[in-house]
PDB file with SEQRES, HELIX, SHEET and CRYST1 records, atoms N, CA, C and O in Angstrom:
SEQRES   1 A   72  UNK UNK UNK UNK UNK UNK UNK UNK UNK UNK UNK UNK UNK          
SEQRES   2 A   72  UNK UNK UNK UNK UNK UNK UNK UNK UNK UNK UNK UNK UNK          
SEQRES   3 A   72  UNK UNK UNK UNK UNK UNK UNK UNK UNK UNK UNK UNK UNK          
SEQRES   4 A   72  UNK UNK UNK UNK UNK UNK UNK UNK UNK UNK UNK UNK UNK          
SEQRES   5 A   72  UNK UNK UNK UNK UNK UNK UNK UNK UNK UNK UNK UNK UNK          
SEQRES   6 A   72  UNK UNK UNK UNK UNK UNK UNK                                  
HELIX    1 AA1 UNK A   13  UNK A   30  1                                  18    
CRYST1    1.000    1.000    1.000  90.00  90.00  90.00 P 1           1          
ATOM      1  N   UNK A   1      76.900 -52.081  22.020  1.00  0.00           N  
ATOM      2  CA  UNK A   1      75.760 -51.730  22.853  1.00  0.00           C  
ATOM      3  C   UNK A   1      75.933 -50.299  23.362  1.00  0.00           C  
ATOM      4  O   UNK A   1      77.001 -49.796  23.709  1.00  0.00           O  
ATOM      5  N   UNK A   2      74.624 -49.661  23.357  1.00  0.00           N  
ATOM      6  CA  UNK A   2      74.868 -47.921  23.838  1.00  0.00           C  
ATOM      7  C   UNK A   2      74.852 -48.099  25.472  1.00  0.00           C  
ATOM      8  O   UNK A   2      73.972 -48.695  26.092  1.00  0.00           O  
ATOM      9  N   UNK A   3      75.772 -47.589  25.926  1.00  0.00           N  
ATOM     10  CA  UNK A   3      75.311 -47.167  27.344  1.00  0.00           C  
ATOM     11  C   UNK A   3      73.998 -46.128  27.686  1.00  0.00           C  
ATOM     12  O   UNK A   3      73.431 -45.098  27.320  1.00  0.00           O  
ATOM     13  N   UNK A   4      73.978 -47.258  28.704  1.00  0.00           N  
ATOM     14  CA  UNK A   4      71.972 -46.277  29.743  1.00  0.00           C  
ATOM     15  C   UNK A   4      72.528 -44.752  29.705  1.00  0.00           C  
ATOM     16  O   UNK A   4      73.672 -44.595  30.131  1.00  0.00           O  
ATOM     17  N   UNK A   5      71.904 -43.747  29.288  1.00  0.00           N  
ATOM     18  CA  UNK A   5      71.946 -42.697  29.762  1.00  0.00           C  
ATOM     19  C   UNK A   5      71.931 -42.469  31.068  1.00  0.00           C  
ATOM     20  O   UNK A   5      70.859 -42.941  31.447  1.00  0.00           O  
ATOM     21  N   UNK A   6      72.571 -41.961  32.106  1.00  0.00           N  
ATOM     22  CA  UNK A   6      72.540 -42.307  33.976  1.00  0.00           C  
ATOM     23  C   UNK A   6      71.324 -40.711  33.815  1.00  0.00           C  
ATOM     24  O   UNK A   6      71.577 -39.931  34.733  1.00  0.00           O  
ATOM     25  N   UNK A   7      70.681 -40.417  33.293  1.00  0.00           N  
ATOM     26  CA  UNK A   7      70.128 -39.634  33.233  1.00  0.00           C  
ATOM     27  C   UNK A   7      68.373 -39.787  32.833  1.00  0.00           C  
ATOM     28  O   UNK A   7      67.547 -38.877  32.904  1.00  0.00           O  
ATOM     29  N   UNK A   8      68.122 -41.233  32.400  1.00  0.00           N  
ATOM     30  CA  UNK A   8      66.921 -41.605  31.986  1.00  0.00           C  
ATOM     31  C   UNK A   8      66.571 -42.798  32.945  1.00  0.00           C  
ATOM     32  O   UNK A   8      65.999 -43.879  32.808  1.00  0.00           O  
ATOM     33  N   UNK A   9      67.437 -41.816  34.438  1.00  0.00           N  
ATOM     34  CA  UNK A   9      66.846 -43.202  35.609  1.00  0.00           C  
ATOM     35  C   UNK A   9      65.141 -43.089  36.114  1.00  0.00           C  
ATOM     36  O   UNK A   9      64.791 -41.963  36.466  1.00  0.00           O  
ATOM     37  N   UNK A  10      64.394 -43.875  36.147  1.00  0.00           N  
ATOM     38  CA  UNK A  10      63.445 -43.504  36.796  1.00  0.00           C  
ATOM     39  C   UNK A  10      63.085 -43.446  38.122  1.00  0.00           C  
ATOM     40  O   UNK A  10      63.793 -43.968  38.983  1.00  0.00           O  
ATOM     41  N   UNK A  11      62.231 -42.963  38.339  1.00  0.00           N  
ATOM     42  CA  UNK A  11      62.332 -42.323  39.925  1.00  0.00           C  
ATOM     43  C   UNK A  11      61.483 -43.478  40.676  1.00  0.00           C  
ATOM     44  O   UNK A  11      60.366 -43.793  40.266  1.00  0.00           O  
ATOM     45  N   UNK A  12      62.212 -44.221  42.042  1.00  0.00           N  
ATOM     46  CA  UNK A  12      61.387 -45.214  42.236  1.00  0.00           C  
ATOM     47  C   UNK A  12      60.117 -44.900  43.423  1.00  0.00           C  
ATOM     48  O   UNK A  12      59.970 -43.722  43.748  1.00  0.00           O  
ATOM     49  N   UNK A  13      59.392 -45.740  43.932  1.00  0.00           N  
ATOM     50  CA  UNK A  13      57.999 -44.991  44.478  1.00  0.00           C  
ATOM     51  C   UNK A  13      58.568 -44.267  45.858  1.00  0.00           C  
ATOM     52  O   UNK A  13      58.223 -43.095  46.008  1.00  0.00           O  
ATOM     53  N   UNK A  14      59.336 -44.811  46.792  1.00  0.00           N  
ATOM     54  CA  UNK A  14      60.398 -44.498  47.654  1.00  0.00           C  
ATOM     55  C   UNK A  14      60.721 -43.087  47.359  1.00  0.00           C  
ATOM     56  O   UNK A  14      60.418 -42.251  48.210  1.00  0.00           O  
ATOM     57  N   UNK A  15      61.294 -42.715  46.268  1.00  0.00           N  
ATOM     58  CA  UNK A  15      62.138 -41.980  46.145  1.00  0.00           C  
ATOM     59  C   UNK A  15      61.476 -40.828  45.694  1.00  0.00           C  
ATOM     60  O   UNK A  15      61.895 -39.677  45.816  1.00  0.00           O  
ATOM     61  N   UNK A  16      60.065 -41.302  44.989  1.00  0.00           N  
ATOM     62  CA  UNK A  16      59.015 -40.102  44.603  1.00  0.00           C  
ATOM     63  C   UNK A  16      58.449 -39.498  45.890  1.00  0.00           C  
ATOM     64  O   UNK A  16      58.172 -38.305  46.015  1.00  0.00           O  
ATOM     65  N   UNK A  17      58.276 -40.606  47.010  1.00  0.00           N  
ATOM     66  CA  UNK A  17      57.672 -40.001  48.266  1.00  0.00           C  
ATOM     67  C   UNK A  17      58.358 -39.168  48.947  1.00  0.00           C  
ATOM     68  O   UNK A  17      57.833 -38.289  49.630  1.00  0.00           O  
ATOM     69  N   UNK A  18      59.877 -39.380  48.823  1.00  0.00           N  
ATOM     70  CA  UNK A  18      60.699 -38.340  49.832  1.00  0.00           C  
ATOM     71  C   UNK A  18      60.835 -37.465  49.088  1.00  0.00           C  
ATOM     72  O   UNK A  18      61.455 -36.512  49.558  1.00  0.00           O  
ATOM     73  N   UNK A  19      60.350 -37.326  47.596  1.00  0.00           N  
ATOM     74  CA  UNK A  19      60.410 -35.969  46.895  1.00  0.00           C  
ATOM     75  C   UNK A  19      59.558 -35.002  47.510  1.00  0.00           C  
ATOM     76  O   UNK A  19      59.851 -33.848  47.820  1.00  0.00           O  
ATOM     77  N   UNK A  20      58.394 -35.640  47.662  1.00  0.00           N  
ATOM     78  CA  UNK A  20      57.430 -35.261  47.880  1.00  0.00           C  
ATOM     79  C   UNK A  20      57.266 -34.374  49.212  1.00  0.00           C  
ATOM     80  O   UNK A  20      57.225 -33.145  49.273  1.00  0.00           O  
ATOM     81  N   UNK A  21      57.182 -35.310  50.271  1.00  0.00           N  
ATOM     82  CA  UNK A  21      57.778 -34.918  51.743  1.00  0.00           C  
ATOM     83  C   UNK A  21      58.801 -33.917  51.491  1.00  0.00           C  
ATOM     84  O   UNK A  21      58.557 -33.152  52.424  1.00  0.00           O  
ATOM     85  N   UNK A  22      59.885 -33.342  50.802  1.00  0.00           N  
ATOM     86  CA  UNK A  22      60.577 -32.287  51.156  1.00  0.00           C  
ATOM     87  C   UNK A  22      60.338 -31.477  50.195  1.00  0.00           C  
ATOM     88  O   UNK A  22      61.214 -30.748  49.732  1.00  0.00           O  
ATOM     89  N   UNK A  23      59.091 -31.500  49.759  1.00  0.00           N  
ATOM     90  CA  UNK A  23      58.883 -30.093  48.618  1.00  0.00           C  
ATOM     91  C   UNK A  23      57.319 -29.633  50.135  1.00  0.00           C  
ATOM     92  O   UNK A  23      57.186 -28.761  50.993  1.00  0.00           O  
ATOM     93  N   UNK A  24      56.859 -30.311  49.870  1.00  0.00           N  
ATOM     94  CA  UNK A  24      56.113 -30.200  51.209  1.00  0.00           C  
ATOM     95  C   UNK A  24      56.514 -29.379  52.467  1.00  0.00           C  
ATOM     96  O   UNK A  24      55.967 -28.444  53.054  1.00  0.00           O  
ATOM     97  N   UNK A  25      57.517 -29.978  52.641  1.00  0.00           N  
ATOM     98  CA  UNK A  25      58.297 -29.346  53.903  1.00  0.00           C  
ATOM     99  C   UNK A  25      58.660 -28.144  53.725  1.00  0.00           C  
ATOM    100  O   UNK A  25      58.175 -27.308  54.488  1.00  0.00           O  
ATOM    101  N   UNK A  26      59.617 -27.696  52.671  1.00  0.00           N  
ATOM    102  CA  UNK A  26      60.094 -26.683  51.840  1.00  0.00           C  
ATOM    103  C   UNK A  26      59.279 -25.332  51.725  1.00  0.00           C  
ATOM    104  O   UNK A  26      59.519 -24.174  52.067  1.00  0.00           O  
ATOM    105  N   UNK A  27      57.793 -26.208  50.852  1.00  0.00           N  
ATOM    106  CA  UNK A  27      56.978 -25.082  51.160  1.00  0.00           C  
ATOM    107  C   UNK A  27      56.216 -24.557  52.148  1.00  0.00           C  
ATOM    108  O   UNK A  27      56.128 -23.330  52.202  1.00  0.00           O  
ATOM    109  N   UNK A  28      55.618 -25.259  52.980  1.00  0.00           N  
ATOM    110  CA  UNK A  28      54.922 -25.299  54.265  1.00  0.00           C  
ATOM    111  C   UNK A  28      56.104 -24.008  55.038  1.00  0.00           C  
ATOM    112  O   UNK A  28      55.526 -23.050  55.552  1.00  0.00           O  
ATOM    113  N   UNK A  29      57.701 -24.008  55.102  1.00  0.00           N  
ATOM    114  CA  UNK A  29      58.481 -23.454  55.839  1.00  0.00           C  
ATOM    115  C   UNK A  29      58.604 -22.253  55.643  1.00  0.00           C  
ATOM    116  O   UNK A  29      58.791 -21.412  56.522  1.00  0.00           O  
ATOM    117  N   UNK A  30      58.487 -22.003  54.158  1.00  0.00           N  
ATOM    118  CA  UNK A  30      58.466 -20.945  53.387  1.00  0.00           C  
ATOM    119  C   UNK A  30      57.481 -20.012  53.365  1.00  0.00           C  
ATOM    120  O   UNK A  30      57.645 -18.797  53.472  1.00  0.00           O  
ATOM    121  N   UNK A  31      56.686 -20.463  53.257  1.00  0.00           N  
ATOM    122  CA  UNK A  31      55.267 -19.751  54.080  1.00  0.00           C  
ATOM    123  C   UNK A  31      55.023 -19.360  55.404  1.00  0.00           C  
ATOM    124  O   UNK A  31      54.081 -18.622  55.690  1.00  0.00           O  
ATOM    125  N   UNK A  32      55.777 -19.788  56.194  1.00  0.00           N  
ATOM    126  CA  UNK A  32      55.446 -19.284  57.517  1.00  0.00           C  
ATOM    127  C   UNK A  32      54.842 -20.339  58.414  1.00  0.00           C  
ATOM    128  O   UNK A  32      55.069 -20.514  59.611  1.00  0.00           O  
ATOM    129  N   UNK A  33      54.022 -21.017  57.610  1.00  0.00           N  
ATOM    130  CA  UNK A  33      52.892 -22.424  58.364  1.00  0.00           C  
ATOM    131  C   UNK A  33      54.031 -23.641  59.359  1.00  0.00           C  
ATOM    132  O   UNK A  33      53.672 -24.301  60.333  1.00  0.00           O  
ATOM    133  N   UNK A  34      55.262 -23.629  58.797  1.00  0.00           N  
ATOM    134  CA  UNK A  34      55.885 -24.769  59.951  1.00  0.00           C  
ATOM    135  C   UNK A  34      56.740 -24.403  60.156  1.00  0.00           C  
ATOM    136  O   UNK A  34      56.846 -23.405  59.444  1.00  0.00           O  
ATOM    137  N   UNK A  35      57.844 -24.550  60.902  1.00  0.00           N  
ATOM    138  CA  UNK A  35      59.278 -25.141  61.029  1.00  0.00           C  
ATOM    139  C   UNK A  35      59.838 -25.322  60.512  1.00  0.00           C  
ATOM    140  O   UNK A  35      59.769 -26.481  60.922  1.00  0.00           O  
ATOM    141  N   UNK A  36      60.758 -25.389  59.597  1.00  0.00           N  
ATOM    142  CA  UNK A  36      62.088 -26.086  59.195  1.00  0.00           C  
ATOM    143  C   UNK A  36      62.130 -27.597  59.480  1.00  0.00           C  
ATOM    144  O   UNK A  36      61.372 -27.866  60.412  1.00  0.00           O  
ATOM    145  N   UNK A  37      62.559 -28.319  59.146  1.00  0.00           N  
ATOM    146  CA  UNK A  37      62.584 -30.143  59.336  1.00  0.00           C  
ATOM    147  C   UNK A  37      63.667 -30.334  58.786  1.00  0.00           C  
ATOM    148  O   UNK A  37      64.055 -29.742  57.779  1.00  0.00           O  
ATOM    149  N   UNK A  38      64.234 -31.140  59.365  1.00  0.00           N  
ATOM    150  CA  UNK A  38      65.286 -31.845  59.226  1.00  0.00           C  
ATOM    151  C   UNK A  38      64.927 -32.788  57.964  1.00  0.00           C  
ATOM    152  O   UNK A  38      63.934 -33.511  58.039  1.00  0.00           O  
ATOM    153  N   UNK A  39      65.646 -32.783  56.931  1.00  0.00           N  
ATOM    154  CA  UNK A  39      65.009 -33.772  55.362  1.00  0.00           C  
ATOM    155  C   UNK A  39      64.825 -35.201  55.688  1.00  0.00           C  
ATOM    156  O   UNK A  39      65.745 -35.801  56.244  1.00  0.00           O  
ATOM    157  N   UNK A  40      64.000 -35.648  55.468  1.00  0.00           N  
ATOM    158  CA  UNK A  40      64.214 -37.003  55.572  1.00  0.00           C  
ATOM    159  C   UNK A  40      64.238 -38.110  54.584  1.00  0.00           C  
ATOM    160  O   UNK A  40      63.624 -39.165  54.424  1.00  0.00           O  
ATOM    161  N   UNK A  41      65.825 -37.023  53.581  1.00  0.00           N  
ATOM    162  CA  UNK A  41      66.145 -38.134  52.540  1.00  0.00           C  
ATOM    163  C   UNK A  41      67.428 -37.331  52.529  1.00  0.00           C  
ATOM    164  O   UNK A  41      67.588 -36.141  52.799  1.00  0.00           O  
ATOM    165  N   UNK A  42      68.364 -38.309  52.133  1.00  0.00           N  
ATOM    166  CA  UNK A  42      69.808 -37.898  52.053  1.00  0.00           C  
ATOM    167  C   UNK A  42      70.082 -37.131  50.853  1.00  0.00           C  
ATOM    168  O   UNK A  42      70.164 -37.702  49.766  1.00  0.00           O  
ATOM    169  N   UNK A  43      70.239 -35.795  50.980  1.00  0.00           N  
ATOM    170  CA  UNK A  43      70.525 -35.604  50.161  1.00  0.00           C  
ATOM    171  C   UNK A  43      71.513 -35.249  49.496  1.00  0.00           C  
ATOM    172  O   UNK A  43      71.470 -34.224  48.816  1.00  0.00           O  
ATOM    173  N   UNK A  44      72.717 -36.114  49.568  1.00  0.00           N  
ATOM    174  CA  UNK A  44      73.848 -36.510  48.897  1.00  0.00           C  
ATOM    175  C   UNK A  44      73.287 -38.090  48.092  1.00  0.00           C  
ATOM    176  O   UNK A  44      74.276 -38.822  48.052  1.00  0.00           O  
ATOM    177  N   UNK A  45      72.192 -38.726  47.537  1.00  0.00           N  
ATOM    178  CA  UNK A  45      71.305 -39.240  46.855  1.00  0.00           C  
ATOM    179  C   UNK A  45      71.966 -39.165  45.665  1.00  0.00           C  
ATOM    180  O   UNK A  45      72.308 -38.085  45.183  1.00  0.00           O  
ATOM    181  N   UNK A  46      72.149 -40.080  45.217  1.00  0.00           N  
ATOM    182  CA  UNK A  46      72.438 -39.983  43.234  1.00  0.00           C  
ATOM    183  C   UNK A  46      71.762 -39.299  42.477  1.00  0.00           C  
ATOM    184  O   UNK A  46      72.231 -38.412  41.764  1.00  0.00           O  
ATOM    185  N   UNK A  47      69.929 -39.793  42.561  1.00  0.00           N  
ATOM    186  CA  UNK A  47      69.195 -39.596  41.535  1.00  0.00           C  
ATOM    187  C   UNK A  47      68.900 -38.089  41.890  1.00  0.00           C  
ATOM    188  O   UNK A  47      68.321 -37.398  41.052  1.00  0.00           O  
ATOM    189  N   UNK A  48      69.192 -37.676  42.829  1.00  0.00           N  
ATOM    190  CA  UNK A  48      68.975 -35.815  43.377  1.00  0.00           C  
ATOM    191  C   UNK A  48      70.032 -34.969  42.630  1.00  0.00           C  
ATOM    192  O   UNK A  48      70.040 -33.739  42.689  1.00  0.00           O  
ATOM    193  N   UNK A  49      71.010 -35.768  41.856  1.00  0.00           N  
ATOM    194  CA  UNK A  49      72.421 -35.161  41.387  1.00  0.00           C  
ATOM    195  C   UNK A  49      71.508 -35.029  39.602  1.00  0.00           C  
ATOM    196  O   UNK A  49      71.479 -33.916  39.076  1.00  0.00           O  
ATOM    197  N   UNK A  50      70.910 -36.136  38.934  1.00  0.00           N  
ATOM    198  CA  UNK A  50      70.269 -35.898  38.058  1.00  0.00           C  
ATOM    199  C   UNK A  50      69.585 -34.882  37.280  1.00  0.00           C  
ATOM    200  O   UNK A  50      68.418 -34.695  37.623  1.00  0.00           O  
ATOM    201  N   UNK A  51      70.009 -34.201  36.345  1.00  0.00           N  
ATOM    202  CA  UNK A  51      69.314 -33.023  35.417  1.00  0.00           C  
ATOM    203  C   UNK A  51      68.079 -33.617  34.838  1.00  0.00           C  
ATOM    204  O   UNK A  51      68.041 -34.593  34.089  1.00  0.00           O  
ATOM    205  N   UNK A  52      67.101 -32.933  35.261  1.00  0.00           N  
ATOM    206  CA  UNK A  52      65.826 -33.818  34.666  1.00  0.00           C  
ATOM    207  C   UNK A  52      64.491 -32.515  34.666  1.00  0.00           C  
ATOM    208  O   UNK A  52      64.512 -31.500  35.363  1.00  0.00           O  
ATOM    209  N   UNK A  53      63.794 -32.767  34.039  1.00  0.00           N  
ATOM    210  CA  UNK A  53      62.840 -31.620  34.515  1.00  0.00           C  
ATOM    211  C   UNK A  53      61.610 -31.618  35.582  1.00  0.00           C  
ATOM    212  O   UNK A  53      60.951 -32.624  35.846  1.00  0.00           O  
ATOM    213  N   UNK A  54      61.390 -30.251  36.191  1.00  0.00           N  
ATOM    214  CA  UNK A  54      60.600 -30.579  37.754  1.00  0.00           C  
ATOM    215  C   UNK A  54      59.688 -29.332  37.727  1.00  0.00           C  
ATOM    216  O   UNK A  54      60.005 -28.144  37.689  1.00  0.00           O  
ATOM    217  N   UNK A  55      58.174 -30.059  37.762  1.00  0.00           N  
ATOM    218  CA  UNK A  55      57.013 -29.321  37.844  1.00  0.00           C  
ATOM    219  C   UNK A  55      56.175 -29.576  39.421  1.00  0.00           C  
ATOM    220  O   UNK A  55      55.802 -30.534  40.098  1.00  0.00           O  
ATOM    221  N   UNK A  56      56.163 -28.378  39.479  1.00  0.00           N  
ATOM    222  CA  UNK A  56      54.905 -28.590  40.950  1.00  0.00           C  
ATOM    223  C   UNK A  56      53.395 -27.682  40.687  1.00  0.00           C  
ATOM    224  O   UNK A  56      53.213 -26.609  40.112  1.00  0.00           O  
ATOM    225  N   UNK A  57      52.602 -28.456  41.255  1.00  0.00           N  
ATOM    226  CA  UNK A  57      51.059 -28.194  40.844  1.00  0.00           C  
ATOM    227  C   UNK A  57      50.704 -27.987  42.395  1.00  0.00           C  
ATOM    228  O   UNK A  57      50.822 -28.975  43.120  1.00  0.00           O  
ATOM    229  N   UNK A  58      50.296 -26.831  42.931  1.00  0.00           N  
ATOM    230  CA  UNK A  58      50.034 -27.173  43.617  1.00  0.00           C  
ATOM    231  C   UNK A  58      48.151 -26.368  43.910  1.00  0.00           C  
ATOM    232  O   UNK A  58      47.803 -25.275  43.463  1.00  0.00           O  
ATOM    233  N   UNK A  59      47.294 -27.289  44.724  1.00  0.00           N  
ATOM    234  CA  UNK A  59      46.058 -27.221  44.874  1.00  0.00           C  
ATOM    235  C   UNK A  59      45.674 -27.520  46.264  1.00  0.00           C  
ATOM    236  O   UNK A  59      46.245 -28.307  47.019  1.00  0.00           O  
ATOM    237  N   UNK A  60      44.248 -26.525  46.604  1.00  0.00           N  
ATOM    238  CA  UNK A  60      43.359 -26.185  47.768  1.00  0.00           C  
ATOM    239  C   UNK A  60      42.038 -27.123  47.981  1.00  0.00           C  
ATOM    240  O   UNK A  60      40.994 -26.787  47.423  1.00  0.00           O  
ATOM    241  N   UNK A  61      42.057 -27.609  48.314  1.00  0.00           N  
ATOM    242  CA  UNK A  61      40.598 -28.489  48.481  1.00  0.00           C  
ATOM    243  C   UNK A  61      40.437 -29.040  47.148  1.00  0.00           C  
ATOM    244  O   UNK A  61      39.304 -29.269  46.724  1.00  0.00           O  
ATOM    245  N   UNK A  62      41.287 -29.232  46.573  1.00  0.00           N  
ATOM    246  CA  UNK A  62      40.857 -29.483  44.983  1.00  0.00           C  
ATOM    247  C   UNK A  62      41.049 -28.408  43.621  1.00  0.00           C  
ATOM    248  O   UNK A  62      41.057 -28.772  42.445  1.00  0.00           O  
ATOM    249  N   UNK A  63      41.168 -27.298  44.012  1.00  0.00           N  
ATOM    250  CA  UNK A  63      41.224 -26.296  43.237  1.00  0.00           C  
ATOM    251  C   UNK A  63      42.719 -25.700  43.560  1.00  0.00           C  
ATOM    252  O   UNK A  63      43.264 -25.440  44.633  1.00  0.00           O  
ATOM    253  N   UNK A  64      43.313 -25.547  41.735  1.00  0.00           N  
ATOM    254  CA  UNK A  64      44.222 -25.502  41.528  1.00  0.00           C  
ATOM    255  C   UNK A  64      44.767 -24.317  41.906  1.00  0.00           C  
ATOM    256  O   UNK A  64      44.737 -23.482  41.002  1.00  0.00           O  
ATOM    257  N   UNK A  65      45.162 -24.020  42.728  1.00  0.00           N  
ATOM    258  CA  UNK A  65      46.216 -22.543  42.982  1.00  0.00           C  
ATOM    259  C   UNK A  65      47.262 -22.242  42.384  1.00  0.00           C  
ATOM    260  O   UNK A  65      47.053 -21.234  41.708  1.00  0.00           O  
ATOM    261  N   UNK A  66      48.558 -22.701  42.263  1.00  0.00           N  
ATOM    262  CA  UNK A  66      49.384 -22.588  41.153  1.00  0.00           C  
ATOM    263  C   UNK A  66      49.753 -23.828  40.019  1.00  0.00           C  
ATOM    264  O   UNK A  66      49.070 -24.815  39.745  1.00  0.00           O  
ATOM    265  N   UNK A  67      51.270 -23.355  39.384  1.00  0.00           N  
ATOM    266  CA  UNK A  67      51.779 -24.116  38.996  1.00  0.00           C  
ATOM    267  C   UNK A  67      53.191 -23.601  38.612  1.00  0.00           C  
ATOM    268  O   UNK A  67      53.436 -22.395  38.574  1.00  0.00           O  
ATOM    269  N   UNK A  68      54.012 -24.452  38.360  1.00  0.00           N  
ATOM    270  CA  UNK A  68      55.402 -23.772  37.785  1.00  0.00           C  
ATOM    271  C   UNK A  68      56.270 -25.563  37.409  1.00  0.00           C  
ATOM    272  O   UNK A  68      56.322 -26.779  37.595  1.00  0.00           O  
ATOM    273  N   UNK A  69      56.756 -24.395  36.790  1.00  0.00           N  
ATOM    274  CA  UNK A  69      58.550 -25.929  36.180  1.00  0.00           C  
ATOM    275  C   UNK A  69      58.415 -26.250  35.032  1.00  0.00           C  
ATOM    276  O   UNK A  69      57.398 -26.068  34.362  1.00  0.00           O  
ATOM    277  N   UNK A  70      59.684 -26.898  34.581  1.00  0.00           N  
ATOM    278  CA  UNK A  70      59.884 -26.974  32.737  1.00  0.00           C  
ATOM    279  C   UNK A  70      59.988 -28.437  33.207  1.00  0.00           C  
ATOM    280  O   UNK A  70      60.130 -29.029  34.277  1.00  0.00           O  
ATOM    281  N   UNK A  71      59.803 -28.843  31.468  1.00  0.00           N  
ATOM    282  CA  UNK A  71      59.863 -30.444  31.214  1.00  0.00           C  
ATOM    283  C   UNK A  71      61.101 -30.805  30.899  1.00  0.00           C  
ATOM    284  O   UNK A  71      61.306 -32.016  30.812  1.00  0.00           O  
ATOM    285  N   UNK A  72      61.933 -30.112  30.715  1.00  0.00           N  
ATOM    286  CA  UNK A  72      63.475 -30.298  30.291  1.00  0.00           C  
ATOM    287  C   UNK A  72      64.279 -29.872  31.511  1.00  0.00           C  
ATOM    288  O   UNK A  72      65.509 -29.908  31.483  1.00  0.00           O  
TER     289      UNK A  72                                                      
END                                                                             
């Protein structure tokens, strides 16, 4: 039997939301618009240790303003 690749974990809905929330945070800080926040996901996290590829889209009322990130 092949071993799971620890690399073809999928991301669970939990774990997509606190992605989410600290790219959010991240950028909002970065811009000037908030504060800094304390993360509210550990990130000493396994699946955060994972090589995987990471795209952000991000959009204004609906209309797309940027985009960036590879699929690999």
């Amino acid at each position: 039997m092949k071993p799971e690749n620890p690399n073809s974990h999928q991301l669970s809905a939990e774990e997509g939301h606190q992605l989410l929330d600290l790219a959010r945070q991240t950028i909002t800080a970065q811009l000037g618009i908030a504060q800094p926040q304390p993360a509210a996901i550990d990130m000493k996290a396994p699946f955060l240790a994972m090589r995987r590829g990471t795209f952000v889209t991000l959009k204004k009322a609906g209309d797309l303003r940027g985009c960036i990130g590879s699929l690999t």
